[in-house]
Structure formats: C-alpha cells, structure tokens
Backbone as CSV, one residue per row, in Angstrom:
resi,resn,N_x,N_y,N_z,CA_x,CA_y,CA_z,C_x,C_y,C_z
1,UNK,21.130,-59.082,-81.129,20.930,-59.760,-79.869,21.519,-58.939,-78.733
2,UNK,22.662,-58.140,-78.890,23.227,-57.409,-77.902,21.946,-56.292,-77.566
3,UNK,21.418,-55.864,-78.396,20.940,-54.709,-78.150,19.476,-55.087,-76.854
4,UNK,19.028,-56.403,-77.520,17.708,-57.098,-76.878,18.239,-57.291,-75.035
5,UNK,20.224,-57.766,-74.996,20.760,-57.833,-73.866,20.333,-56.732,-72.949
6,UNK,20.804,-55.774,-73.406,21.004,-54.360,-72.993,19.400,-53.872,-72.330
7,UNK,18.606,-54.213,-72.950,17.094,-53.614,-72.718,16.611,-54.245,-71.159
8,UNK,17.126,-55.726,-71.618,16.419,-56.858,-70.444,16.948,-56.274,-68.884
9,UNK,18.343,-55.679,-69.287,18.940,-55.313,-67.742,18.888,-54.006,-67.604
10,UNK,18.138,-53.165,-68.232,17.932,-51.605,-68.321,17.267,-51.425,-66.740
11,UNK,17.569,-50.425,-65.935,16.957,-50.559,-64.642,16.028,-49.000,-64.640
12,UNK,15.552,-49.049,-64.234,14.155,-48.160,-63.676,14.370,-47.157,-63.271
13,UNK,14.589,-45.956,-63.129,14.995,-44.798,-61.989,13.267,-44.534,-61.805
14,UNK,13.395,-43.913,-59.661,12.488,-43.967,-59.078,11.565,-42.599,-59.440
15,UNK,11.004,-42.110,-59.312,10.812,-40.643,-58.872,10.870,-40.013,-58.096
16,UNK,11.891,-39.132,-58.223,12.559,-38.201,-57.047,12.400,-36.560,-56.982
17,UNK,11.070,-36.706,-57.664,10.663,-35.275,-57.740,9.758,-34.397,-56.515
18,UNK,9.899,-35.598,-55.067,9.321,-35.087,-54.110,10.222,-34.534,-53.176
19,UNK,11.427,-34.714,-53.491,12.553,-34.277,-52.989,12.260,-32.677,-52.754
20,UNK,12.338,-32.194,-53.613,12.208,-30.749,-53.971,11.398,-29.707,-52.833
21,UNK,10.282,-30.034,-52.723,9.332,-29.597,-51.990,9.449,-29.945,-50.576
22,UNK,10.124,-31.318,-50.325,10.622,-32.213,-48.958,12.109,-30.967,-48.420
23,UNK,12.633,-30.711,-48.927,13.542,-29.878,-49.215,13.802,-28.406,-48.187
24,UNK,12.777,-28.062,-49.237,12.298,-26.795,-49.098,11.783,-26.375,-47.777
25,UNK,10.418,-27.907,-47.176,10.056,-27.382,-45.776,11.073,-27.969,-44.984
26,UNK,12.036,-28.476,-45.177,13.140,-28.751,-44.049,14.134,-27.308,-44.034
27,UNK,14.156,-26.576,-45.334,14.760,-25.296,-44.846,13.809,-24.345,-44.102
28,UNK,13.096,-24.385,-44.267,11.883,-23.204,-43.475,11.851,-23.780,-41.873
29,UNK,11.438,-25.360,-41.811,11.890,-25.097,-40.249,13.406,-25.602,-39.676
30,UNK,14.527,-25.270,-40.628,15.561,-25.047,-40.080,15.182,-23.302,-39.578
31,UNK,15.407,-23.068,-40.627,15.061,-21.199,-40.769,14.411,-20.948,-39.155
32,UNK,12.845,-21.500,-39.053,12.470,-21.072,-37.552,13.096,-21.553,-36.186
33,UNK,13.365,-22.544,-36.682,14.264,-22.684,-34.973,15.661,-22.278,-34.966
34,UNK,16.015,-21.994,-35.661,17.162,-20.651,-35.856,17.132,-19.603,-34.879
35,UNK,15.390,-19.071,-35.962,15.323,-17.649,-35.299,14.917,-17.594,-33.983
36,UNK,14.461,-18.451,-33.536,13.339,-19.082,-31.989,14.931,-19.279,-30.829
37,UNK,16.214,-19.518,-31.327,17.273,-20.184,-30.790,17.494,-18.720,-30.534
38,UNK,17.666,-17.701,-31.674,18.212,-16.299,-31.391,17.702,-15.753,-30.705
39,UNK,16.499,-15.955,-30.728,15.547,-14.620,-29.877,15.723,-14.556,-27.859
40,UNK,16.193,-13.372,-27.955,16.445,-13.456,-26.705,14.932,-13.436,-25.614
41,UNK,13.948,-12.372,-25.990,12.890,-12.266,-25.856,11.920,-12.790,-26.580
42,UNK,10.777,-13.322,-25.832,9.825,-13.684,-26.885,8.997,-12.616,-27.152
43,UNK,8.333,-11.690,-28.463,7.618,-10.802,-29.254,6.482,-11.239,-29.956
44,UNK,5.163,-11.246,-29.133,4.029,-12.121,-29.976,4.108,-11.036,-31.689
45,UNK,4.594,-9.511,-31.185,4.204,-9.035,-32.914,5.648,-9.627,-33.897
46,UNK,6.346,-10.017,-33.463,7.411,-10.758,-33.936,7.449,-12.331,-34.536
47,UNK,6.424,-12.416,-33.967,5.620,-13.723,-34.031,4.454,-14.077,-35.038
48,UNK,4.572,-12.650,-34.947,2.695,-12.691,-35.409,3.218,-12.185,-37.438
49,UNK,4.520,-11.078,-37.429,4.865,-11.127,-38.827,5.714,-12.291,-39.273
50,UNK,6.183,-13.100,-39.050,6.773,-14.789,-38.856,5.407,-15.304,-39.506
51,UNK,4.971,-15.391,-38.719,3.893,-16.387,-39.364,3.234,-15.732,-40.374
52,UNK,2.853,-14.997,-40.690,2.927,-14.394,-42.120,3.690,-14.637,-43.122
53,UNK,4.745,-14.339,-42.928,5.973,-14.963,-44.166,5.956,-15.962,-44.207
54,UNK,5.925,-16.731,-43.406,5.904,-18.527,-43.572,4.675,-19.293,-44.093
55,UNK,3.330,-18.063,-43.947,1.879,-18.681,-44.225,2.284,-18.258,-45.334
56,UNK,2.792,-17.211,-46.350,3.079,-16.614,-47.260,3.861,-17.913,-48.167
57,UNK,4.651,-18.186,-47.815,6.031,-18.947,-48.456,5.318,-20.234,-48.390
58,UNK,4.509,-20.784,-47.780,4.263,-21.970,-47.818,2.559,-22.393,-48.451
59,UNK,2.162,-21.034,-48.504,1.177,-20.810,-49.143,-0.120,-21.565,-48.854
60,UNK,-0.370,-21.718,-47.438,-1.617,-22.623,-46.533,-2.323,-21.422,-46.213
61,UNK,-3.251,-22.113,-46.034,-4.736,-21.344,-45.612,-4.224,-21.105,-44.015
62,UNK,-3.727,-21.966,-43.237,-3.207,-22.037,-41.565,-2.048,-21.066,-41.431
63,UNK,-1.924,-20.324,-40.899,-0.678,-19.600,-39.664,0.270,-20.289,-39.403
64,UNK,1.278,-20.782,-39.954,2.365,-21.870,-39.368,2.444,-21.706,-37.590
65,UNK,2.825,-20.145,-37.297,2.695,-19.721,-35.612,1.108,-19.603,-35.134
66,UNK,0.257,-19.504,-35.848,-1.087,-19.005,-35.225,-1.170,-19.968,-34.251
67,UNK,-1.632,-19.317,-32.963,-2.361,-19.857,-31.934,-1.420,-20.661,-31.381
68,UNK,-0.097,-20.515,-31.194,1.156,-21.952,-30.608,1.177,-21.781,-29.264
69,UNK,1.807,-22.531,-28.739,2.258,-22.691,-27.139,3.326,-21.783,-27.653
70,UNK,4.060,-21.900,-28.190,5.203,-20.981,-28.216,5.431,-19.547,-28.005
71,UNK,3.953,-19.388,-28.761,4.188,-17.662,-28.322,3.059,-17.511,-26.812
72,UNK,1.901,-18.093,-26.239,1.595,-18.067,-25.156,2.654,-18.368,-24.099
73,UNK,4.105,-19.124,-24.097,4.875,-19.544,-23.360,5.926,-18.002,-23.365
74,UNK,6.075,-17.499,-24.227,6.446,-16.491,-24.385,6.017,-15.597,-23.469
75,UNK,4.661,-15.184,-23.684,4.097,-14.028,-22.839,3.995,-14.359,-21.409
76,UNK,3.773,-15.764,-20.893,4.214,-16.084,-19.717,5.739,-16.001,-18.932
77,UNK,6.696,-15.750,-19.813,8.222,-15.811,-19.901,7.706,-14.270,-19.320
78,UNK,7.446,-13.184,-19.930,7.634,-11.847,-20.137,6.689,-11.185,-18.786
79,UNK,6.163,-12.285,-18.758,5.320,-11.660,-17.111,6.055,-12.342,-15.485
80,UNK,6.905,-13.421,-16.214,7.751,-14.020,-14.789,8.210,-12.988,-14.581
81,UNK,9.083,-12.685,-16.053,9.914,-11.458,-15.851,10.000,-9.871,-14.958
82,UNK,8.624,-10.061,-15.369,8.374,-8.635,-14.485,7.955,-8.745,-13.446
83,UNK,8.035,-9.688,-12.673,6.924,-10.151,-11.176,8.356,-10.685,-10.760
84,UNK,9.746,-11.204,-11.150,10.569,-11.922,-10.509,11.506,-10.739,-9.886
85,UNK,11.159,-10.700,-8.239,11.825,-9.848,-7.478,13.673,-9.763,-8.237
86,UNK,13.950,-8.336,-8.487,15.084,-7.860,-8.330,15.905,-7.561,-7.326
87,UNK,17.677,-7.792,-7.748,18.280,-8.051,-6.885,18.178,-6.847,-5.396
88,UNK,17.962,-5.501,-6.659,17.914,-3.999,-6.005,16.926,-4.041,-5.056
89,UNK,16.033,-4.924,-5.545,13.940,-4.991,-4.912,14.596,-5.348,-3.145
90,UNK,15.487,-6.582,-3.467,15.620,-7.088,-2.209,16.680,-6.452,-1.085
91,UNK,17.405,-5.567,-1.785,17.904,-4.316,-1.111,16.966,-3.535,-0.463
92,UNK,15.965,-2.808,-0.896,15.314,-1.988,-0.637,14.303,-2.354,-0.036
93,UNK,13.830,-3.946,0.047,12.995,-4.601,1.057,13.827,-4.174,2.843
94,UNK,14.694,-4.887,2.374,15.788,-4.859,3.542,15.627,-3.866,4.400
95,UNK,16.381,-2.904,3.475,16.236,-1.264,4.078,15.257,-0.978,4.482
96,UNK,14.124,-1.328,4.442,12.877,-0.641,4.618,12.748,-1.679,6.098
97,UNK,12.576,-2.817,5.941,12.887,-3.346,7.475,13.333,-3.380,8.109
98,UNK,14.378,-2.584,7.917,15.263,-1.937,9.175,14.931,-0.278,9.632
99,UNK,14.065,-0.141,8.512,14.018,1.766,9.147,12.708,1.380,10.037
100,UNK,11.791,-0.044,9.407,10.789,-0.086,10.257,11.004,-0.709,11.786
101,UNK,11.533,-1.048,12.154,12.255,-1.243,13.292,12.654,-0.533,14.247
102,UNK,12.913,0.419,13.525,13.966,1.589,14.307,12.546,2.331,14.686
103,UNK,11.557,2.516,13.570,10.798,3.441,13.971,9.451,2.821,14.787
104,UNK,9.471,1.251,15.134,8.625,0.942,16.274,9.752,1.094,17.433
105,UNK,11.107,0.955,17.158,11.335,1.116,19.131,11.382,2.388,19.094
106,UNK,11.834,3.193,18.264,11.374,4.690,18.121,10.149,5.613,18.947
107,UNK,8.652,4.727,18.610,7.424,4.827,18.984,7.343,4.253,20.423
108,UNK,8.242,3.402,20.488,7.867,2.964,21.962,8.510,3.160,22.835
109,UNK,9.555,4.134,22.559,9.994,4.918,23.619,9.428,5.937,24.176
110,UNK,8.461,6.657,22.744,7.914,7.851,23.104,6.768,7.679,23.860
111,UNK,5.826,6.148,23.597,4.907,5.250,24.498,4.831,5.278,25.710
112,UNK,6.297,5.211,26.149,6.917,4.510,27.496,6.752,6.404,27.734
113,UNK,7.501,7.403,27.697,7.879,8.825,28.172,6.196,8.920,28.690
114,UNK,5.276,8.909,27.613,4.257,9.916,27.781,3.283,9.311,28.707
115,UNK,3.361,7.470,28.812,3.109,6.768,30.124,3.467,7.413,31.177
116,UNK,4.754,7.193,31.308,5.852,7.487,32.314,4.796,9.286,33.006
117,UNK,4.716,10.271,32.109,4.168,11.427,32.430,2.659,11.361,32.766
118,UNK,2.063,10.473,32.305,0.401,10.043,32.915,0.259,9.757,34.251
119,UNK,1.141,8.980,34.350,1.810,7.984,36.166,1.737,8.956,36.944
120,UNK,2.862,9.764,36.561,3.712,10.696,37.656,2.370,11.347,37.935
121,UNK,1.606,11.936,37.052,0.870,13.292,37.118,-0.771,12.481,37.789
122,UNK,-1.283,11.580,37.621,-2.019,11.117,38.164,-3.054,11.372,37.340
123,UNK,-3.001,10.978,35.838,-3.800,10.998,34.932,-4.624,10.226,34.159
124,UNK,-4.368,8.890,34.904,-4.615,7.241,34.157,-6.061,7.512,33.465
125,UNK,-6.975,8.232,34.335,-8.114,8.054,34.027,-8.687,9.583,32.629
126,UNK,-7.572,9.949,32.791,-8.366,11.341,31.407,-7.224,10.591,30.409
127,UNK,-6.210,10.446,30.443,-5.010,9.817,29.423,-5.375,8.552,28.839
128,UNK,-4.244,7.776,27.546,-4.293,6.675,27.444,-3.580,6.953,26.098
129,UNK,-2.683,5.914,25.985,-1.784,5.689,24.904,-1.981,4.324,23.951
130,UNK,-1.942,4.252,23.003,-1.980,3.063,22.130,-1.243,2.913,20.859
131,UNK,-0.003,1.989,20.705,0.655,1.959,19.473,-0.093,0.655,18.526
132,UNK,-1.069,1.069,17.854,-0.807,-0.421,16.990,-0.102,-0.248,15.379
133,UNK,-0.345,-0.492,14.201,0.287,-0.872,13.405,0.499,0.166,12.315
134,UNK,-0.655,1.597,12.471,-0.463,2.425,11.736,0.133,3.753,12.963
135,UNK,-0.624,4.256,13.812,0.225,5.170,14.140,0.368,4.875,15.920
136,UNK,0.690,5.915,16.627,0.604,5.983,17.630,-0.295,6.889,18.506
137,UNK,-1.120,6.717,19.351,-2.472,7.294,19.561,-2.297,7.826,20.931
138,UNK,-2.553,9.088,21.175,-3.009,10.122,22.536,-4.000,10.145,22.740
139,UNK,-5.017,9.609,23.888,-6.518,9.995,23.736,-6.596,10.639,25.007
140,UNK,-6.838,11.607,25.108,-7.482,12.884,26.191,-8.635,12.850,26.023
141,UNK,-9.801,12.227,27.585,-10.804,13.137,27.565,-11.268,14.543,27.504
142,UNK,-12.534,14.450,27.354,-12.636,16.235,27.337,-12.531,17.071,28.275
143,UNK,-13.073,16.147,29.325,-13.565,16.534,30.774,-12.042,17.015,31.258
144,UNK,-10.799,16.385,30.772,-9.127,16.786,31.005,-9.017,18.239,30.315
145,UNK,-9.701,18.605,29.359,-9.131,19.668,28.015,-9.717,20.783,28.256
146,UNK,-11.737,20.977,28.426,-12.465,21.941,27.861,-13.450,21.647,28.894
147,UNK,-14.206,23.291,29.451,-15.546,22.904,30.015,-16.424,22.958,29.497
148,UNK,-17.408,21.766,29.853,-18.736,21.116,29.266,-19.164,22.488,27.979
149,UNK,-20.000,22.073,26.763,-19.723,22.590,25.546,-19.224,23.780,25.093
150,UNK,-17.856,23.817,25.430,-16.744,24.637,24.904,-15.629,24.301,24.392
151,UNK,-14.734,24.907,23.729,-13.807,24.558,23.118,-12.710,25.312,23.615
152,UNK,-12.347,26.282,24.963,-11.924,26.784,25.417,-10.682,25.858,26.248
153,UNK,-9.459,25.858,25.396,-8.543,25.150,26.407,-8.477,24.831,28.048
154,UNK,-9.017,24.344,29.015,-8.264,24.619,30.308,-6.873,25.017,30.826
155,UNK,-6.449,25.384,31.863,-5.260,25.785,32.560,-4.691,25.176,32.510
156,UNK,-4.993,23.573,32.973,-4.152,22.747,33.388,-4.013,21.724,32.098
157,UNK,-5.046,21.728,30.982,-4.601,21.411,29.893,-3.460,22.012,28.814
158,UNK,-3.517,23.141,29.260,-2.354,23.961,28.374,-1.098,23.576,28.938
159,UNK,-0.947,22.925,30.087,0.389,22.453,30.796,-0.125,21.226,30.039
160,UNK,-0.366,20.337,30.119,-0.173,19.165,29.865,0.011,19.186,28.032
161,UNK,-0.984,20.009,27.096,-0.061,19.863,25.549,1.299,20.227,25.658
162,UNK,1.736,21.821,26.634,3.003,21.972,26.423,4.088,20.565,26.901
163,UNK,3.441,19.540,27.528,4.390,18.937,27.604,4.209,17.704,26.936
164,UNK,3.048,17.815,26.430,3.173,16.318,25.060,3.871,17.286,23.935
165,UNK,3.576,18.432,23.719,4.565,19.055,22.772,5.884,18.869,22.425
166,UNK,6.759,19.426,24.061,8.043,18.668,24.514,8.724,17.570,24.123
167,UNK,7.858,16.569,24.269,8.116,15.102,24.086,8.110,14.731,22.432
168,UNK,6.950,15.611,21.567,6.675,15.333,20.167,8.230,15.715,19.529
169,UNK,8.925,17.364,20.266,10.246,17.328,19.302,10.880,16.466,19.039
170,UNK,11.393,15.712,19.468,12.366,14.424,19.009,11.549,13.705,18.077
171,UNK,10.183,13.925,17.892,9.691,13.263,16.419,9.199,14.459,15.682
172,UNK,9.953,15.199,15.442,9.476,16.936,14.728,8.695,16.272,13.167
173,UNK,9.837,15.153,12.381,9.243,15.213,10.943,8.429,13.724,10.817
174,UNK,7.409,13.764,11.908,6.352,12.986,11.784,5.347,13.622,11.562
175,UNK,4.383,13.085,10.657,3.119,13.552,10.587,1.734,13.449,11.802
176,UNK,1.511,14.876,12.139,0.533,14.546,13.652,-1.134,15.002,13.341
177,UNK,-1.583,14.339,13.699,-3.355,14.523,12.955,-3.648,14.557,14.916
178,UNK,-4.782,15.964,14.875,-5.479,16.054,15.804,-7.086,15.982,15.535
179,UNK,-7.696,15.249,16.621,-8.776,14.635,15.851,-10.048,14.619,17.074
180,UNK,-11.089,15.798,16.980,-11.723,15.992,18.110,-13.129,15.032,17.829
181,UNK,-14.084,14.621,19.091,-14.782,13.665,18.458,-15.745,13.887,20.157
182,UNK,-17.453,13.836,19.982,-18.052,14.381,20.621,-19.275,13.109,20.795
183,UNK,-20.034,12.882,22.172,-21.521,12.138,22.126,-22.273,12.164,20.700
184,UNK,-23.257,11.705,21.037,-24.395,12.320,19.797,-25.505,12.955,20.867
185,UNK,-25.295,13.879,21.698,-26.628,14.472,22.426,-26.323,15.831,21.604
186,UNK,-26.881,16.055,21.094,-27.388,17.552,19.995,-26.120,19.268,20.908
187,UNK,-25.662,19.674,20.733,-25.245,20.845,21.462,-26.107,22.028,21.470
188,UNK,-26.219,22.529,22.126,-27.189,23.554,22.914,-26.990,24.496,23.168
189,UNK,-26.031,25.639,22.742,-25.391,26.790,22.706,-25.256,27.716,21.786
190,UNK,-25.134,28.616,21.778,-25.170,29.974,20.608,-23.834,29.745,19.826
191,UNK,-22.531,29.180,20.459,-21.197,29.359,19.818,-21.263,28.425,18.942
192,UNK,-22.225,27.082,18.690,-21.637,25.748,17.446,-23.110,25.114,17.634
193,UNK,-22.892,25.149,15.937,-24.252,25.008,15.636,-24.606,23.754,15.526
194,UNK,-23.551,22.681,15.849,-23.911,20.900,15.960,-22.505,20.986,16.139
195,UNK,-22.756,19.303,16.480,-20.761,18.852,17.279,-20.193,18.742,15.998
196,UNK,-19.946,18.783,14.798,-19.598,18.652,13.869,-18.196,20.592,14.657
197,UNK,-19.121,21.112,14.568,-18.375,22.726,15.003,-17.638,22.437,15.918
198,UNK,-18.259,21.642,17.262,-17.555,21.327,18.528,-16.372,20.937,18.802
199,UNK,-16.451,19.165,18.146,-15.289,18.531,17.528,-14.176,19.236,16.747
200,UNK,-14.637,20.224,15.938,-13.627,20.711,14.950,-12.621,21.574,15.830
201,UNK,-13.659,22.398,16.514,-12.779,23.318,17.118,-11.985,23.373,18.585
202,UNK,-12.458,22.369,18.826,-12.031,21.427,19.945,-10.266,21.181,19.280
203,UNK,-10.828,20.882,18.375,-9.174,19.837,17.676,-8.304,20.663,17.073
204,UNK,-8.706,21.782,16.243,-7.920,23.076,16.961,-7.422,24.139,17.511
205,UNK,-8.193,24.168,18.757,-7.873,25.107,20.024,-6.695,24.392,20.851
206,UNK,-6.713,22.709,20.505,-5.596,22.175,21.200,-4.567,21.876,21.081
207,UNK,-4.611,22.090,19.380,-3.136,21.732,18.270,-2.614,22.971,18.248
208,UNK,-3.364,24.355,18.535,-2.587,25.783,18.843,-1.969,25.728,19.811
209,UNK,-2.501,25.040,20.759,-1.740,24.979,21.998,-0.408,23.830,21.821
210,UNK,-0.067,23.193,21.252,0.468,22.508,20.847,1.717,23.113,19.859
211,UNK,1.273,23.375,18.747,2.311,24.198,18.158,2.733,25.634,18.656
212,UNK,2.571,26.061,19.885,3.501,27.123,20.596,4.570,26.915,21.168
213,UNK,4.835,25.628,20.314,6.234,24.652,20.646,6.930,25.546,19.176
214,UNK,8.105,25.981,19.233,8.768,26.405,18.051,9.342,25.053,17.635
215,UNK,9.938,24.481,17.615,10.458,23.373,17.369,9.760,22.158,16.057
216,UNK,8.659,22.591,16.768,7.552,21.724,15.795,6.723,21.747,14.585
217,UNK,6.710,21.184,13.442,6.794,21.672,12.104,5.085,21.925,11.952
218,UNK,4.483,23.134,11.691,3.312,23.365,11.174,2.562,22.823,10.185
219,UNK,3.694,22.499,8.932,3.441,21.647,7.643,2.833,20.327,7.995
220,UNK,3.585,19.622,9.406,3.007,18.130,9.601,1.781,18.256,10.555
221,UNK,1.048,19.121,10.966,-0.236,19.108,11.605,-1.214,19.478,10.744
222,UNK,-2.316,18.710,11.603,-3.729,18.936,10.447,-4.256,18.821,11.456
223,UNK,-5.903,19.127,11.578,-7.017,18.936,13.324,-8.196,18.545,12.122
224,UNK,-9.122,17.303,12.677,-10.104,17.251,12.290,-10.777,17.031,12.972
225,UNK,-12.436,17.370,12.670,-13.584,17.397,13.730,-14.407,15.926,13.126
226,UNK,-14.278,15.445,13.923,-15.449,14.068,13.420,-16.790,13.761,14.204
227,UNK,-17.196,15.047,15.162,-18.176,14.987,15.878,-18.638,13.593,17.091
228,UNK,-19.836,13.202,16.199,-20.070,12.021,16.850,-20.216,10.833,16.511
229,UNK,-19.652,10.806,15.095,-19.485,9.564,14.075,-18.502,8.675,14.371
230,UNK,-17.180,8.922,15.360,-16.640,7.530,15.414,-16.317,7.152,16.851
231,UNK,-18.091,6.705,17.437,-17.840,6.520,19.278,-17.178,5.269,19.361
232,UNK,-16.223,5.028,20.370,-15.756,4.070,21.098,-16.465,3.392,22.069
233,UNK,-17.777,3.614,22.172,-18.226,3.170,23.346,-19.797,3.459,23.395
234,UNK,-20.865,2.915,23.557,-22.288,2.931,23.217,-22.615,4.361,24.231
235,UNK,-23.453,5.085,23.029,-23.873,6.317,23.913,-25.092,6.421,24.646
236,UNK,-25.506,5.050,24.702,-26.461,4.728,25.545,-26.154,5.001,27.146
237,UNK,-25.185,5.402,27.593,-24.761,5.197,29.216,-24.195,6.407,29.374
238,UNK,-24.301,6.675,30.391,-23.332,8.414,31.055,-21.489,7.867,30.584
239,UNK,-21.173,6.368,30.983,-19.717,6.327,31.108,-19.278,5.928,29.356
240,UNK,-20.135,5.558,28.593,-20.344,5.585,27.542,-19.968,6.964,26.354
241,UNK,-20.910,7.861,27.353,-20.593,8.974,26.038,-19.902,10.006,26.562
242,UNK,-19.258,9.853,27.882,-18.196,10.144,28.536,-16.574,9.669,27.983
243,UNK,-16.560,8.127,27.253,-15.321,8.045,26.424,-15.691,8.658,25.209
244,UNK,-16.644,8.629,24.582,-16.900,9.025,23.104,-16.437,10.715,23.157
245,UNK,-16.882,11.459,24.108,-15.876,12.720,24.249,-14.999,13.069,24.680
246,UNK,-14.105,12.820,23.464,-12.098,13.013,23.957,-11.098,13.938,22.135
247,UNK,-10.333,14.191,22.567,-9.530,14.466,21.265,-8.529,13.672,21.402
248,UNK,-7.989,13.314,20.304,-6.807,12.126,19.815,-6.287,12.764,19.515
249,UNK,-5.006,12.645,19.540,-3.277,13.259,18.987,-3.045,11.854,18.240
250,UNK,-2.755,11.481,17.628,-1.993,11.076,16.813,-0.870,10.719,15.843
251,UNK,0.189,9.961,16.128,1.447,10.422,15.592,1.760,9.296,14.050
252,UNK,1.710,9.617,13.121,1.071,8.710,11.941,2.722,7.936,11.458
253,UNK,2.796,6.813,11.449,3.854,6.014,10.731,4.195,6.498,9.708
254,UNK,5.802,5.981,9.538,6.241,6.867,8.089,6.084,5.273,7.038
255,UNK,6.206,4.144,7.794,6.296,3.412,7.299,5.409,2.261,7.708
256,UNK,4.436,1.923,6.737,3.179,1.317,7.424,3.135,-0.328,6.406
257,UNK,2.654,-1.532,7.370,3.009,-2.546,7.044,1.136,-2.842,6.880
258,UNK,1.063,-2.547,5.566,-0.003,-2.726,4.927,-0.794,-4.417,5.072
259,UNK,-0.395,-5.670,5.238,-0.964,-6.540,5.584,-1.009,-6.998,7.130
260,UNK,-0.279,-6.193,8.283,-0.733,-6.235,9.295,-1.758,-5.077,9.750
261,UNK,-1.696,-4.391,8.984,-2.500,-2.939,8.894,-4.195,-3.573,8.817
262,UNK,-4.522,-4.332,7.913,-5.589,-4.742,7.571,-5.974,-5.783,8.385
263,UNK,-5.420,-6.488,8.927,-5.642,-7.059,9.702,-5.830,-6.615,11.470
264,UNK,-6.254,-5.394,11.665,-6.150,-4.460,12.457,-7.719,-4.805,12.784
265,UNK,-8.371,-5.058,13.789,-9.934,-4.574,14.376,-10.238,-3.627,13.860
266,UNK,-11.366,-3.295,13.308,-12.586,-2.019,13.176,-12.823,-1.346,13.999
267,UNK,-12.561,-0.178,14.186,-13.237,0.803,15.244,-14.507,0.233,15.794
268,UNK,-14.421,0.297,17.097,-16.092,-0.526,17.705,-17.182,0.859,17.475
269,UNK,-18.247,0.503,16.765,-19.404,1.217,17.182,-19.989,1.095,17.953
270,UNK,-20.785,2.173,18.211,-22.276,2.148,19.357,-23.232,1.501,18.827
C-alpha cells in the first residue's frame, strides 16, 4: 500500500528542453549589443561580416544585420561627420572674412585715388571705374588710348597708364588682366586682319606701357583681345559702338565671395 501511496503523489517534471536554444539566442544578442555599445564608428563592412557569423551561428536563411536601420543610421552618422563644420573650419572662415574686408576697403581706396585722378584731369567722359564683387574695373575708351584702327599708344595716353601704373604699386601682388575689346564694323587696314588682332594688340601695346613701371610684377599681367564679342552697348548707334571700343584694366580679387559673385548681372549684349 505504501508503494501505491508514493505513485498517487509522484509529480510530473515539465519540459525544459527549450531552455537551451532560449539560451543561446539571449547570448548572441547579448554578444551584439555589446559589440554595437563598443563601436565607436559605425562600419557597414563590419557589419556586413557580423551578420555573417550570426547568419552562420544561427543558421537562418535571413542576415540577422541585412538591410537594418542600424547600419543605414550608421552611414548617415559618418556623413554628419564629415559635413559637421570644424572647430579649425570656423577659424579659417573667420580669417578669411577679415582679409576680405581689408581687401574691399583696400579696393576702394584705390577706387576713390583713380576717381580722384579722372576729376582732376578732366576725364569723366574717356574714364570710368567699377568695383563689384569679383574685381575692380578701369575702362578707357579708345578714342583716350589709340588713333582710329591702330594700336599705337597716344602721348597723352602713355601719361595717363604711367600714372594708373603709379597707383597699381601699392597693389603689386594682385593679379591684373588687360582686356582690349572693339565694334563689330570689319577693320580695313593692312596691319590686322579682323578686330580679333586689333583688340589683342590694343591690350598689349597698353600693358607695355604699363609695366615700364619697375615696381610691378610681370608674372601678374596677362592682355587679352576679345574683339567684338563682349559689347556693352548695341552697335547699332555711333554712341553705341563708341562704348563697345575701350580696353579694361582690371584688378582681379584675391578673395572672391562666390554666392554674391553669381548673383552678379550678365554682361549686357547688343
């Protein structure tokens, strides 16, 4: 009878053989957010052999990492990174807005001088100065420089470069572009065989005259001829293609503010 006791109160054990496997994936994603806690950077190929071992170890057809927010959040991490201004960046912003500063009142002193020398001399109408956002601009008619289709300096033009010359030393290591530019009525002479020649040599017969300044660096001048391709003014009219023939001096920014730059008017055509 004891033994029949014993049976009646015998109790059941459950099955606890799911433990095992329950186990196992609680160490694997201990294991990954471990390594996800360590990682200082996120590494999609770091990512990408991870999920391998874990598709491996856990033996699914699926990528445990394939395709996660985790590693797309990652590569978004790694591009803040490189787009989030540095402390140095904002140093060197700085600096740069202060040299640009210096070098517009810089420009507009030299504005104000070479005004100041138009006035005195009674030149309003062959002269004209203009600073906008890339350089600073000399425009001499021709009718001031050269007689009708020649490229032959005048007298009284060779006084007047020597003294925009003058004025250029105090900006010796600026870059200066001379830039001759002609009607579109065809030229008619044995010396240039279209204004393309005219323009060119226009721009430098006057930058020679110009650099007989010792002072002034040869390396930063260049003369180009642009003929009759960039008129200011319709060459339909005598007073018309009377501005369209002039040479520009030009004194080029060292430091140019590229979104006010673009936002600059288009040269007007004819």
């Amino acid at each position: 009878m004891s033994r029949r006791h014993k049976n009646e109160h015998h109790e059941e054990h459950a099955d606890e053989s799911w433990l095992i496997p329950y186990a196992d994936l609680l160490t694997l994603l201990l294991a990954l957010f471990i390594v996800l806690y360590a990682m200082n950077s996120v590494d999609s190929k770091k990512f990408e052999d991870m999920s391998k071992a874990f598709n491996s170890a856990l033996d699914s057809g699926v990528g445990v990492l394939e395709n996660t927010s985790v590693i797309t959040t990652g590569e978004e991490m790694d591009r803040n990174n490189k787009t989030k201004p540095k402390p140095e960046d904002a140093t060197t912003d700085a600096k740069r807005n202060e040299l640009m500063k210096k070098e517009q009142q810089a420009l507009e002193d030299l504005k104000k001088q070479i005004d100041k020398y138009i006035q005195a001399n009674g030149l309003t109408n062959q002269l004209d100065t203009k600073l906008n956002q890339s350089q600073l601009m000399i425009t001499i008619s021709d009718n001031a420089l050269f007689p009708s289709g020649s490229s032959k300096v005048k007298p009284d033009a060779r006084i007047l470069a020597k003294a925009i010359a003058n004025m250029l030393t105090s900006y010796s290591d600026y870059e200066i572009v001379v830039s001759g530019h002609t009607d579109n009525e065809p030229i008619s002479n044995s010396d240039f065989q279209s204004n393309w020649d005219l323009s060119s040599s226009r721009a430098i017969r006057f930058m020679d005259v110009l650099l007989l300044n010792e002072n002034l660096n040869p390396k930063l001048f260049s003369a180009i001829g642009y003929g009759e391709y960039r008129p200011v003014d319709s060459n339909d009219t005598v007073l018309g293609r009377s501005k369209n023939r002039r040479v520009e001096v030009s004194i080029i920014r060292k430091f140019l503010d590229v979104t006010k730059a673009q936002e600059m008017p288009a040269t007007p055509k004819a």
